[in-house]
C-alpha positions in Angstrom: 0.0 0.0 0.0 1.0 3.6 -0.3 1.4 4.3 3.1 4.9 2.1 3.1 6.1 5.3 1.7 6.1 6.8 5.1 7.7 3.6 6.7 10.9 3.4 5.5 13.0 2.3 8.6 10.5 -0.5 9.6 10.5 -2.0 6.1 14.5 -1.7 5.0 16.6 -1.8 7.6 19.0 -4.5 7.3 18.5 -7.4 9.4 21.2 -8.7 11.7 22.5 -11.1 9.2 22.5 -8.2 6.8 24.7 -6.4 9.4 26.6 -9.1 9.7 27.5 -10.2 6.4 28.3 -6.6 5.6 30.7 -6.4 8.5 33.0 -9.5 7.5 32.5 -8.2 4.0 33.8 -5.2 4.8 36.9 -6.8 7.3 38.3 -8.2 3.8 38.0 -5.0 2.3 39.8 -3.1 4.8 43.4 -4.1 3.9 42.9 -3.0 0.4 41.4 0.9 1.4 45.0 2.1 2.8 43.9 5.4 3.1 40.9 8.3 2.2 37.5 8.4 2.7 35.8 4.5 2.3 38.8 3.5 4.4 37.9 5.6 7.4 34.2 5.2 7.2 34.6 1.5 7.1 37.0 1.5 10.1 34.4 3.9 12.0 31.6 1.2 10.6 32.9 -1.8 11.9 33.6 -0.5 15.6 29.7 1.3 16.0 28.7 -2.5 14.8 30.9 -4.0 17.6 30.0 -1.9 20.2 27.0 -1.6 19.4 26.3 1.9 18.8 27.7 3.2 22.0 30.1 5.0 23.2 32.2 7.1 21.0 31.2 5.0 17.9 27.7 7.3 17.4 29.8 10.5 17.7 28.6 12.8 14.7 31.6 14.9 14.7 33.5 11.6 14.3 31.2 10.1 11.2 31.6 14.2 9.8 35.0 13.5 10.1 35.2 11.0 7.8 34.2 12.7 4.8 35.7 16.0 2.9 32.8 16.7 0.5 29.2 17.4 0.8 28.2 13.9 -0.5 30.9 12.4 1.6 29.6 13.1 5.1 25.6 12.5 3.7 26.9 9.1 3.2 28.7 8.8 6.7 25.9 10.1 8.2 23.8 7.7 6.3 25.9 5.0 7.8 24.9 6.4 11.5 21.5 6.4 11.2 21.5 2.6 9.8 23.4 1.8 13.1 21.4 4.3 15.5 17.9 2.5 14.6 19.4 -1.3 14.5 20.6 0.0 18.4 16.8 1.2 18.7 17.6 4.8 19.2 15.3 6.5 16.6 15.4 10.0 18.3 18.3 10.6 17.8 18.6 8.8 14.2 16.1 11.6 13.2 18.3 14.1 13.8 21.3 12.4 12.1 19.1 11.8 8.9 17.7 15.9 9.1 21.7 16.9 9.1 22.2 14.2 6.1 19.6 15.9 4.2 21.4 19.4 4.6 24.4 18.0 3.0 23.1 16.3 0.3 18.9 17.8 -0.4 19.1 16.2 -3.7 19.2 12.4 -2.3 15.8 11.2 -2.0 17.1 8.0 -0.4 17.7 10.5 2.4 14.8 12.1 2.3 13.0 8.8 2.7 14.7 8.1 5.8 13.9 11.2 7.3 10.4 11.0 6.5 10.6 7.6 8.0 11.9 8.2 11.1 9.9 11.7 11.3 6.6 9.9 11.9 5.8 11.6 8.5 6.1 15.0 9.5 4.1 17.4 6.9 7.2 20.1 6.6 9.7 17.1 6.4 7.2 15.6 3.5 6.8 19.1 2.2 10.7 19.7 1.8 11.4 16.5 0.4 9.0 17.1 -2.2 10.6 20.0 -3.3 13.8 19.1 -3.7 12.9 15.6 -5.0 9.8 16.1 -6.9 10.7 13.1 -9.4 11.2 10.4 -6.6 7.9 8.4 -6.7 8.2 7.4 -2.6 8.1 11.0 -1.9 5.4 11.8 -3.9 3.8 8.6 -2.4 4.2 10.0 1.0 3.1 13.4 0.2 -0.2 12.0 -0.9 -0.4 9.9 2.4 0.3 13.0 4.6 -2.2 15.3 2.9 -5.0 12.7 1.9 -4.5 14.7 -1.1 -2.9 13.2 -4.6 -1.1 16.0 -7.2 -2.5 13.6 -10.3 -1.2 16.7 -12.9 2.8 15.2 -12.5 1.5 12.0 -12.0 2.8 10.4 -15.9 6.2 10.3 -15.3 5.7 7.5 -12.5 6.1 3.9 -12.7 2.8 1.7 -13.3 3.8 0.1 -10.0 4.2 3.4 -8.1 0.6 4.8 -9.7 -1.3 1.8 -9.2 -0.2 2.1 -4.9 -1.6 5.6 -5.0 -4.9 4.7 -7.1 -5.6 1.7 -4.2 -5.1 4.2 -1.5 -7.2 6.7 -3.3 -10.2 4.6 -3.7 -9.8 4.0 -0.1 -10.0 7.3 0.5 -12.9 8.0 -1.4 -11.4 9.4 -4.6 -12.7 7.4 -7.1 -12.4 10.1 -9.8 -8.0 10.8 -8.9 -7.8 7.2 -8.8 -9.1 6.5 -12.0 -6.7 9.4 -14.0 -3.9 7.4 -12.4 -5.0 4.0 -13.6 -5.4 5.7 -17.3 -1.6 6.7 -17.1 -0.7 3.0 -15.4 -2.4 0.5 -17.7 -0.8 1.5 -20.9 2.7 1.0 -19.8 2.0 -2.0 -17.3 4.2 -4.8 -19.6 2.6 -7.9 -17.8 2.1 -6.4 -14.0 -0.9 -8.2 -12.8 -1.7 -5.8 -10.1 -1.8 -2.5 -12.5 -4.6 -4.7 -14.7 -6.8 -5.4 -11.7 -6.7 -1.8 -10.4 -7.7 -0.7 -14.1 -10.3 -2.7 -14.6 -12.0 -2.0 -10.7 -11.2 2.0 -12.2 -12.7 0.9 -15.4 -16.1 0.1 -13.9 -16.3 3.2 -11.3 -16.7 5.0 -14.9 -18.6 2.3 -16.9 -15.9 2.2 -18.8 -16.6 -1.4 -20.5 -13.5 -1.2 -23.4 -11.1 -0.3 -20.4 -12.4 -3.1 -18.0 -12.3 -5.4 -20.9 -8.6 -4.4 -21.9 -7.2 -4.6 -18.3 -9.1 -7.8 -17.3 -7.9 -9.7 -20.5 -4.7 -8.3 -19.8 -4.9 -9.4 -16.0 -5.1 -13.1 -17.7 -2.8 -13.1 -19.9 -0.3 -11.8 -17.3 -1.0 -14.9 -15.1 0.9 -17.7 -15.2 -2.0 -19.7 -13.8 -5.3 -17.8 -13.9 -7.7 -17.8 -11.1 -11.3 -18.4 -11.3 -11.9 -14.9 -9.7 -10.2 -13.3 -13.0 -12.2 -15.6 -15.3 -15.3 -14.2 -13.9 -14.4 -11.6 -13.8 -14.0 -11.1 -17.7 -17.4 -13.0 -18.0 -18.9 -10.2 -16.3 -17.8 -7.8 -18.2 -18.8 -9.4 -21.2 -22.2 -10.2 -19.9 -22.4 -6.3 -19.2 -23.2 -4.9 -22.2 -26.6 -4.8 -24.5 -25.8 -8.1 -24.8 -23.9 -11.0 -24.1 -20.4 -11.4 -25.8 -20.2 -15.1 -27.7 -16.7 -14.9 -29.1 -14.3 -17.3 -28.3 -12.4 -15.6 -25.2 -15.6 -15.3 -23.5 -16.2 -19.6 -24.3 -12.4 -20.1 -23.2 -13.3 -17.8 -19.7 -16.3 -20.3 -18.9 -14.8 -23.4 -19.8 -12.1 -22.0 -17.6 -14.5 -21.3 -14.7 -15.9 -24.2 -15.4 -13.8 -26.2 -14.6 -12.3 -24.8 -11.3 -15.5 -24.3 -10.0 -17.5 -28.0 -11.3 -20.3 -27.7 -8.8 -21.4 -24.2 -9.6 -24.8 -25.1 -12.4 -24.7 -21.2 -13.3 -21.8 -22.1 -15.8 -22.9 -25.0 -17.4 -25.9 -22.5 -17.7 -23.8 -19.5 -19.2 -21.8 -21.5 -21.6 -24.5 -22.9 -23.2 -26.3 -20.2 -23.5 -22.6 -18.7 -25.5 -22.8 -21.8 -27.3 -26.1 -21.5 -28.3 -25.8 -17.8 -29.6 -22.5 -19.1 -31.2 -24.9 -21.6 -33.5 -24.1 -24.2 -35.9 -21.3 -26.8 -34.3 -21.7 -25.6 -30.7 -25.9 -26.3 -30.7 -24.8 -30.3 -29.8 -22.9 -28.6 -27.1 -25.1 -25.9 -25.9 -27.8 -29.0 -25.5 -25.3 -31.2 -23.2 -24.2 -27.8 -21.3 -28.0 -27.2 -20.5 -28.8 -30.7 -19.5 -26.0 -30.8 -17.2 -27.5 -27.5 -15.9 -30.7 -28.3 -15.6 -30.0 -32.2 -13.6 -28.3 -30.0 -11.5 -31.1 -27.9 -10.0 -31.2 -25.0 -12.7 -34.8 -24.2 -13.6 -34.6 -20.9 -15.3 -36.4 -19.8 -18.3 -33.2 -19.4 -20.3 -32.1 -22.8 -19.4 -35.3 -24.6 -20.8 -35.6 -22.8 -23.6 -31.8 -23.1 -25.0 -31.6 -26.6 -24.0 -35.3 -27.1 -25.5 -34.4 -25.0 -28.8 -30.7 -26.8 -29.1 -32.5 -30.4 -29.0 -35.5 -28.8 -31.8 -32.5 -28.1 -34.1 -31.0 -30.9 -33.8 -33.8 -33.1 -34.4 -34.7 -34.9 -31.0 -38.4 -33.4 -31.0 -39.4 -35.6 -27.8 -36.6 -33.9 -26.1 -37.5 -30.2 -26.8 -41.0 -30.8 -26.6 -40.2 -32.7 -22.8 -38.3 -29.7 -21.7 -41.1 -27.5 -22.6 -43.6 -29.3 -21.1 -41.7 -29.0 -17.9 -41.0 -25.6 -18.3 -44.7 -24.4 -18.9 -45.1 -26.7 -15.1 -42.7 -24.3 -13.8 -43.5 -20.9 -15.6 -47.7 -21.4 -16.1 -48.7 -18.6 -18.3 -45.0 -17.9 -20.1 -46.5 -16.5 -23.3 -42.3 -16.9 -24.9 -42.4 -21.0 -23.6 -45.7 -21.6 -25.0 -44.7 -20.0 -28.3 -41.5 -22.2 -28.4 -43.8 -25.5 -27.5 -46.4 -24.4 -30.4 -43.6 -24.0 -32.4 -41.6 -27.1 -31.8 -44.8 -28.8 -32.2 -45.6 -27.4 -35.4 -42.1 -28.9 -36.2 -42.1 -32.2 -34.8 -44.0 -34.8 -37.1 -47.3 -36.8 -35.5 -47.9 -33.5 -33.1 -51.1 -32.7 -35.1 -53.8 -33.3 -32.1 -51.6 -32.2 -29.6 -50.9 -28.6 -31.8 -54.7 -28.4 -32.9 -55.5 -28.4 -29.0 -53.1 -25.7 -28.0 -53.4 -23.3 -30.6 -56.5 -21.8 -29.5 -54.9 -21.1 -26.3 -51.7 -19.3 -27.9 -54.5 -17.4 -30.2 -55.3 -15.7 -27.3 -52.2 -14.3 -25.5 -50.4 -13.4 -28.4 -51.8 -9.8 -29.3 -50.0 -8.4 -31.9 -46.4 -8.9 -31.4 -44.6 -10.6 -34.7 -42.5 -13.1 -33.5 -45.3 -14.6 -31.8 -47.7 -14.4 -35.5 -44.7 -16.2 -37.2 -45.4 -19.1 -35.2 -49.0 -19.0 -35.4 -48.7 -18.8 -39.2 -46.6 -21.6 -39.0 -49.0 -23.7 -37.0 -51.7 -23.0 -39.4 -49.7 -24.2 -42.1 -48.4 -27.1 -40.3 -52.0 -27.6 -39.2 -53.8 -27.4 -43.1 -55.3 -24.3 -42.0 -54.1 -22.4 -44.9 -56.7 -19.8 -45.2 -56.1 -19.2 -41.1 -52.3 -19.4 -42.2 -52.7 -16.6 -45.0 -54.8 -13.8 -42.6 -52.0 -14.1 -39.9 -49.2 -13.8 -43.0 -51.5 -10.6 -43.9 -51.0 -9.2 -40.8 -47.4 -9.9 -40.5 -46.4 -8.2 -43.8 -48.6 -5.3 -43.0 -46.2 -4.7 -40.0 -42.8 -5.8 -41.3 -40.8 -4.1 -43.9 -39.7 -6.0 -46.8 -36.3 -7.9 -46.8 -36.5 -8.4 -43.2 -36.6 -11.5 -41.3 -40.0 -11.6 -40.6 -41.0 -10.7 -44.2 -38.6 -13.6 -45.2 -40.2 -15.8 -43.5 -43.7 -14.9 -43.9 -43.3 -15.5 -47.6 -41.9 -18.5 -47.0 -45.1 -19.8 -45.3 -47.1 -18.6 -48.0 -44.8 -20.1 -50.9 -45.4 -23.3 -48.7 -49.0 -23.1 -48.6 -49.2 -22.6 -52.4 -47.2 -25.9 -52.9 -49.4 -27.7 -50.6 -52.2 -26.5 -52.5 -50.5 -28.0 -55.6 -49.4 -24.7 -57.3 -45.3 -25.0 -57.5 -45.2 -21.9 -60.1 -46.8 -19.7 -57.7 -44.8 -20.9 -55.0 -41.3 -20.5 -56.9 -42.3 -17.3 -58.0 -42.6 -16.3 -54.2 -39.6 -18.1 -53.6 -37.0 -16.9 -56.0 -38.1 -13.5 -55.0 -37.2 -13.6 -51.4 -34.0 -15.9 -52.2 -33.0 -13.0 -54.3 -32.8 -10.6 -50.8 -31.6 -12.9 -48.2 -28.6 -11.2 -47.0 -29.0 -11.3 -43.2 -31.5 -13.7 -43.0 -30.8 -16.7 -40.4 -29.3 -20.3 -42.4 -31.6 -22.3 -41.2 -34.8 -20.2 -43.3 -32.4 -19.9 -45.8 -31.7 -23.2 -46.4 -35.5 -24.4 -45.9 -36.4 -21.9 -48.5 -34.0 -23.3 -50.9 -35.3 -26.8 -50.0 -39.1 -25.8 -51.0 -38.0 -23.5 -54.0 -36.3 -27.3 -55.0 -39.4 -28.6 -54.8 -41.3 -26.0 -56.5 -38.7 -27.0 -59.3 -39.3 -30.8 -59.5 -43.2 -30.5 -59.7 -43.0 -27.6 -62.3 -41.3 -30.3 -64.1 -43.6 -33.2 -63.5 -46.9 -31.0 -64.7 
């Protein structure tokens, strides 16, 4: 978190072994610095470590001593404080640290340990910031200390560095400064999983679904071994839009979930639902994914009605028309499940007393709405109520414009209709027309049209 900005000497001081190591290190050094500056600091070093920072070892004037330059006694002084807080004397490293900083202002390792060892002190923070106002820990601690983040020089920072401010931000309550950081972090990130997460929890605070999407994508391809939180993550932001994304990232993220969480029906549930959108090869998969929902306690609409529809297309009518059945036990009334039943019926052969029964009922509840008229047109036809058949087709093309799918398949029925009434040159008349505009139009209608306008073709020949 940010706030390990302010904590410098609790989080780097070396440990004992640290102090030790660099003492024998610095024992085989010795006979090699004869003389100058890095010999008597090292001398002065190794007896404030063996007598434990006391006595005349944590004389100042002595560490001053060591040094000519400026930069020289920062450093000896450096050295001090390191000793004064392993010996537990933080007072008093404070004040060495402020007299290091006078020497050498431009050091914002110095500055950091003063700010440390200052309990944060605003003027301390304040100082460092001008004189280091390119060190990220300083600017880190400056935002602590005044709850307050300066977002205008905010670019120059690492992602790492922006994305510990934006956390603390959003803690804080500042959404809004948080989410200017995360727009300068994300783009140079280079695989840091953390920066992805905080832009795509920034993303949503401005519904900003592109952003989330980048981030969280990122956020997976950054992990070596994914977790099931960043999986669904992604599924819920491509569940968040106007619709549902069905490309293959979003099948990959609930396979994935899948998976990792087995007992969990709600994916089976999701990813059949994808694969049912996707169409064609994935409709055999969409079924098993629903079934497996289903067996396991799911009893939503969706899940009846994908599982129903993937089992219609495939050709197992007593499966769809089972599923429906059970549905319409659960959902009495459903106006969408009945119209899937009369329209799997309509489909299915040997359904005729069964459809003749219900389509009365669907007469009633449908109003005027057009999907719902496409299937009653279709029952009428499947039914050999063709003059029934051709006032609902009225009605639909009164409402539709031409080309459309409704349109399509309106014509359709009635091209089917004339066939079974034994005129083929009426229907491939009908036909070739709305062949002739059926860009957009779903494959199935397609290729049933092309199946009847074959027909059409064989009889025209046989007369």
């Amino acid at each position: 978190p940010a706030e390990l900005s302010t904590k410098w000497h609790h989080l780097h001081l070396p440990s004992e072994e640290d102090f030790a190591a660099a003492a024998a290190a610095i024992k085989k050094q010795l006979p090699l610095l004869k003389h100058g500056f890095a010999n008597k600091m090292n001398r002065l070093w190794l007896e404030c470590y063996e007598k434990k920072s006391t006595g005349k070892s944590v004389l100042i004037n002595r560490w001053l001593a060591c040094g000519e330059t400026a930069e020289e006694k920062a450093t000896s002084l450096s050295q001090l404080v390191l000793h004064l807080c392993r010996a537990g004397m933080i007072e008093r490293a404070r004040n060495v640290a402020g007299m290091a900083v006078r020497f050498m202002p431009q050091s914002p390792m110095l500055w950091r340990m003063l700010i440390s060892l200052s309990d944060a002190d605003g003027n301390v923070v304040d100082a460092a910031r001008k004189f280091c106002p390119d060190d990220e820990e300083i600017w880190l601690a400056d935002m602590v200390v005044t709850k307050n983040a300066d977002t205008e020089s905010a670019s120059k920072f690492t992602p790492a560095a922006l994305t510990r401010a934006a956390e603390y931000l959003v803690r804080m309550g500042q959404n809004d400064k948080a989410v200017k950081l995360m727009r300068y972090a994300t783009p140079k990130a280079r695989g840091l999983l953390p920066v992805y997460i905080m832009g795509s929890r920034c993303a949503r605070f401005v519904d900003d679904r592109k952003w989330a999407l980048q981030c969280t994508r990122k956020a997976v391809e950054s992990s070596i071994s994914p977790s099931v939180s960043l999986y669904r993550k992604l599924v819920e932001i491509k569940s968040g839009g106007d619709k549902v994304d069905t490309d293959t990232e979003m099948v990959a993220a609930l396979t994935n979930i899948q998976e990792q969480d087995p007992d969990n029906p709600l994916w089976a549930e999701m990813l059949g639902h994808v694969r049912y959108i996707r169409g064609g090869g994935n409709i055999l998969e969409a079924m098993y994914q629903m079934d497996a929902a289903i067996e396991n306690g799911v009893t939503s609409r969706q899940a009846f009605i994908v599982a129903s529809e993937s089992a219609r297309q495939l050709g197992n009518y007593e499966k769809a028309e089972a599923l429906l059945e059970k549905a319409m036990e659960l959902y009495k009334g459903d106006i969408a499940i009945l119209n899937n039943y009369i329209y799997t019926l309509s489909v299915a052969p040997g359904r005729a007393e069964k459809l003749a029964a219900y389509i009365p009922v669907f007469e009633k509840v449908i109003a005027d709405d057009t999907a719902m008229l496409d299937t009653l047109a279709f029952a009428f036809v499947a039914s050999g109520k063709y003059q029934k058949a051709e006032k609902v087709i009225d009605r639909i093309l009164k409402k539709v414009p031409e080309s459309g799918a409704s349109w399509f398949r309106a014509k359709m029925f009635r091209a089917e209709i004339a066939l079974r009434l034994n005129m083929p040159k009426r229907a491939n008349i009908i036909l070739t027309q709305i062949l002739s505009k059926s860009w957009g139009i779903s494959n199935e209608d397609v290729l049933r049209a092309n199946r009847l306008l074959e027909e059409s073709k064989e009889r025209m020949g046989d007369e």
